[in-house]
N, CA, C and O of each residue as an XYZ file, in Angstrom:
304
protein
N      37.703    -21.807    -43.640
C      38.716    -21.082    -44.379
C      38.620    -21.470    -45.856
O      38.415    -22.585    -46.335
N      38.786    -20.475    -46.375
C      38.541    -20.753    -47.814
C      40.061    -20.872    -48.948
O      40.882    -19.956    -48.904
N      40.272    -22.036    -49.872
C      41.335    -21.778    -50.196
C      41.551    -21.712    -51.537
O      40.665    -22.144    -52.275
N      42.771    -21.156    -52.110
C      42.875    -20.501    -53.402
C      42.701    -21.531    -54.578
O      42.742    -21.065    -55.717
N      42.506    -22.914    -54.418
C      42.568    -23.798    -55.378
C      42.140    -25.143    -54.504
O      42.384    -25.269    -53.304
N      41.327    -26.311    -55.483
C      40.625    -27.110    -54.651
C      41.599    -28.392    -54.391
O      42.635    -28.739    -54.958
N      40.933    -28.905    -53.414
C      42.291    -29.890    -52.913
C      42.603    -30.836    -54.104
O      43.634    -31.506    -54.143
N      41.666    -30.853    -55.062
C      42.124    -32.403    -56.254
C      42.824    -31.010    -56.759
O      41.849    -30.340    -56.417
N      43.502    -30.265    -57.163
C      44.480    -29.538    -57.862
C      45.528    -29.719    -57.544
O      46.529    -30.057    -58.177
N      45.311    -29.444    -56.262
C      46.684    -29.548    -54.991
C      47.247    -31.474    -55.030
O      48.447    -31.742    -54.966
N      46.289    -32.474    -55.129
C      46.780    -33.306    -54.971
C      47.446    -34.017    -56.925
O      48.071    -34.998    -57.328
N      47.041    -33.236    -57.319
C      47.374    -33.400    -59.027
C      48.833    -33.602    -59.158
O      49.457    -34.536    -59.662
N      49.407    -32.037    -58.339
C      50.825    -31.588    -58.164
C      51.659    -32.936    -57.258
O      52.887    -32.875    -57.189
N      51.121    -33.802    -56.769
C      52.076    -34.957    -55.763
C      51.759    -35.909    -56.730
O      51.565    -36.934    -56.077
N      51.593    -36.163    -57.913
C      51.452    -37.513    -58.870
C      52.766    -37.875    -59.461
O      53.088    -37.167    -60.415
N      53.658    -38.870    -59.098
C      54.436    -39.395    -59.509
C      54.374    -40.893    -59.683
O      54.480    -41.554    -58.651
N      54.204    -41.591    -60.932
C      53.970    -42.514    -61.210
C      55.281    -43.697    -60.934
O      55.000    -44.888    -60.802
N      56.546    -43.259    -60.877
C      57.662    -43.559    -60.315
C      57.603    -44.174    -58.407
O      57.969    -45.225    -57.879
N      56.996    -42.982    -57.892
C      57.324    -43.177    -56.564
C      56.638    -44.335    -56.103
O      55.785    -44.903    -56.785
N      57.043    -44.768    -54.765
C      56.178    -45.377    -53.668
C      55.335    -44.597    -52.350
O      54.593    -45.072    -51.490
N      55.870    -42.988    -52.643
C      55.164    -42.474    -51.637
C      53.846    -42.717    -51.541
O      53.271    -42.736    -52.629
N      53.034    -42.951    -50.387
C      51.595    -43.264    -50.318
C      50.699    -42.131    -51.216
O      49.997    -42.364    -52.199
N      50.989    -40.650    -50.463
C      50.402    -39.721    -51.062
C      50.616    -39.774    -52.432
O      49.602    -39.438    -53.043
N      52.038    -40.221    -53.518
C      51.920    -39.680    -54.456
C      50.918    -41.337    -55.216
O      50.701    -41.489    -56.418
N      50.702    -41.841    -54.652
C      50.175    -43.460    -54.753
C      48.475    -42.950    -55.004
O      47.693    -43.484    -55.790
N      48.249    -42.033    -54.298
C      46.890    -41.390    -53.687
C      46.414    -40.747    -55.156
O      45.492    -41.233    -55.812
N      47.271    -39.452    -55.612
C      47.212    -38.747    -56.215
C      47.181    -39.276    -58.345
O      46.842    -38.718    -59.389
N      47.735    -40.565    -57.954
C      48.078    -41.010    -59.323
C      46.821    -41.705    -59.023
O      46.032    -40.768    -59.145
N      46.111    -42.727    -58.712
C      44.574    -43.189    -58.285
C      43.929    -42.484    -58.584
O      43.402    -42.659    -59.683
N      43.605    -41.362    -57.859
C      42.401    -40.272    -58.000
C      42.681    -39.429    -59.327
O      41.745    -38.785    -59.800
N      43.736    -39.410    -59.851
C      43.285    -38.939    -61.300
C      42.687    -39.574    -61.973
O      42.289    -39.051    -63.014
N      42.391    -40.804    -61.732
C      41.883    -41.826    -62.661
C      40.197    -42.032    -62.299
O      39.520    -42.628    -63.138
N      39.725    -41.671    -61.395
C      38.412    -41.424    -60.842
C      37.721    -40.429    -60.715
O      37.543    -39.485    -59.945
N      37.104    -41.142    -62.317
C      35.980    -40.286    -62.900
C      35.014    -38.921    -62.050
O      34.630    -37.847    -62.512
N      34.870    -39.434    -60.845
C      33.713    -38.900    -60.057
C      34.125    -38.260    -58.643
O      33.420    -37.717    -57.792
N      35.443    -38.498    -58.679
C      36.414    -37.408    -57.660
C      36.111    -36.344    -57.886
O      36.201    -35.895    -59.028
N      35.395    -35.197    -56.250
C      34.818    -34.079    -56.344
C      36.003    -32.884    -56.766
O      36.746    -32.401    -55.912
N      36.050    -32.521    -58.122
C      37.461    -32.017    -58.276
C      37.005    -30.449    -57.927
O      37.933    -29.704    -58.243
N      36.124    -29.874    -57.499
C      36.052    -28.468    -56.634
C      36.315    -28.379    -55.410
O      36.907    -27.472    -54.825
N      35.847    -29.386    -54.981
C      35.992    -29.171    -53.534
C      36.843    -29.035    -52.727
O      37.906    -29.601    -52.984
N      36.748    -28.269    -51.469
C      38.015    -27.719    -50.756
C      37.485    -28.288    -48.958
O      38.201    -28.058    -47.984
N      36.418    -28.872    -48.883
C      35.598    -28.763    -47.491
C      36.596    -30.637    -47.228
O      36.764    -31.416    -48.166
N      36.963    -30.848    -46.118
C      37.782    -31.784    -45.368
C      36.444    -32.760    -45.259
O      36.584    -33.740    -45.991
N      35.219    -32.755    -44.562
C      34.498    -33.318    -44.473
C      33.811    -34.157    -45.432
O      33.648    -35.376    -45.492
N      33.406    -33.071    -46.257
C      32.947    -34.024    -48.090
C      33.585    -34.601    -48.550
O      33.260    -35.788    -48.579
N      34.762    -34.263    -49.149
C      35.908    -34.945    -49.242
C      36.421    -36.705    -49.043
O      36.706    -37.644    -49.786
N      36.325    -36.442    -47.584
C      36.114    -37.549    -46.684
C      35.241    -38.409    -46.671
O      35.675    -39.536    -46.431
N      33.557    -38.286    -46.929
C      32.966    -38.832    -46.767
C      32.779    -39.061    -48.200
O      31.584    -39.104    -48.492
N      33.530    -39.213    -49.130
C      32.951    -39.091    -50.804
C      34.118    -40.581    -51.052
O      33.800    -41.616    -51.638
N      35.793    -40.218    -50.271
C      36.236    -41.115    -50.133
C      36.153    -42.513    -49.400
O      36.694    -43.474    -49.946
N      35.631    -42.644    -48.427
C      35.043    -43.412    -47.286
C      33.858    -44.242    -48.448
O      33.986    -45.462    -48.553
N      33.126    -43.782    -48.994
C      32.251    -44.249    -49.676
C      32.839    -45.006    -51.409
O      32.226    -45.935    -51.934
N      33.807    -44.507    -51.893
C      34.240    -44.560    -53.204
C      35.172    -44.359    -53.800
O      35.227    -44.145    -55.011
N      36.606    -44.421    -52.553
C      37.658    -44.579    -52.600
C      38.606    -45.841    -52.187
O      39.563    -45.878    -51.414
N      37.957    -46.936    -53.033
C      38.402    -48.216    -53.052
C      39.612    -48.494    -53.115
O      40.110    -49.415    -52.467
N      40.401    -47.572    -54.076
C      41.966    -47.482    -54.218
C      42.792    -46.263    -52.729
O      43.877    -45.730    -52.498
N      41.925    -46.325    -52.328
C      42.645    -45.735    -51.251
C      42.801    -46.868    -50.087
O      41.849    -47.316    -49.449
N      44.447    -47.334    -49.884
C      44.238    -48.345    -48.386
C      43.974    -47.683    -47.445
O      43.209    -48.284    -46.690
N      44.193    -46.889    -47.173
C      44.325    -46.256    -45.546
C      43.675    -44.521    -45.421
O      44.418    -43.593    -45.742
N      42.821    -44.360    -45.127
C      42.234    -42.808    -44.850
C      43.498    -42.202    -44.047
O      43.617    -40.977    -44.016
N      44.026    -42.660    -43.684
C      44.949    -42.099    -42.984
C      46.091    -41.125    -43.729
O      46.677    -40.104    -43.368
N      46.112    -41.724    -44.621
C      46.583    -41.559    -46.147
C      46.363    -40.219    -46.693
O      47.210    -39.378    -46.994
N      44.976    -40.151    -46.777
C      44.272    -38.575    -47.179
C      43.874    -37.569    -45.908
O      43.209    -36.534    -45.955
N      44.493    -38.208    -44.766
C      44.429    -37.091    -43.952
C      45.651    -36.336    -43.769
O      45.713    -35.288    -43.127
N      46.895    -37.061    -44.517
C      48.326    -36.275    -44.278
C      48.125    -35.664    -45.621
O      48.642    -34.548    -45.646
N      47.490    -36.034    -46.885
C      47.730    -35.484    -48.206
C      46.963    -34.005    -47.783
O      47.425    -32.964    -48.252
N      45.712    -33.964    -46.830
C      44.722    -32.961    -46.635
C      45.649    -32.107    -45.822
O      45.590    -30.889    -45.988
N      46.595    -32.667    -44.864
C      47.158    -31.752    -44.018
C      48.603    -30.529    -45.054
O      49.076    -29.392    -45.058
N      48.676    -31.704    -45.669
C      49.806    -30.946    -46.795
C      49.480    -30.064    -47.349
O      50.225    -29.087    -47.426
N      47.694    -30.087    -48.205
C      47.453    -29.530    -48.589
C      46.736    -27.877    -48.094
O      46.434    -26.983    -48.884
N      46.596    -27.836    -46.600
C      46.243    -26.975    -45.916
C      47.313    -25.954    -45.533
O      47.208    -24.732    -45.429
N      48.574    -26.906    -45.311
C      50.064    -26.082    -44.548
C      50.298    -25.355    -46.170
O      50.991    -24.345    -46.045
N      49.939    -25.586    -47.491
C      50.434    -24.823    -48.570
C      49.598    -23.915    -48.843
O      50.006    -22.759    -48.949
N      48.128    -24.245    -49.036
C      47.198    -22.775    -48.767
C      47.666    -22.087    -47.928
O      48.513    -21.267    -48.280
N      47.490    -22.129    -47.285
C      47.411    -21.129    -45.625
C      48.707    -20.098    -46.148
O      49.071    -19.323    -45.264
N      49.267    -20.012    -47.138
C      51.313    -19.068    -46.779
C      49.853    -18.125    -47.494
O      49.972    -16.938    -47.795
């Protein structure tokens, strides 16, 4: 499925430098990393780009609810 905007856009919009939410914890990190695939929309690359070079990420688990968020808002 193809979606209207790539998931680093989508996760741009959850950056609150205030919060403790994990995701918005996620989103304030990865703006800061240079080499975050900011087109991409594929769950798999994504994944394996983080797994490899997402040091500031504790928990993948983490970017699988930010990925799920970001799918339930494409999809309307």
């Amino acid at each position: 499925m193809a979606y209207r905007e790539s998931f680093y856009r989508y996760l741009m919009t959850q950056r609150n430098a205030d919060s403790n939410d994990e995701v918005a914890q996620f989103a304030n990190n990865a703006q800061n990393d240079q080499t975050f695939p900011k087109q991409e929309q594929n769950y798999e690359k994504l994944s394996d780009y983080l797994e490899l070079n997402g040091g500031y990420l504790p928990s993948m688990s983490i970017f699988d609810k930010a990925y799920q968020m970001y799918r339930e808002k494409m999809t309307y």
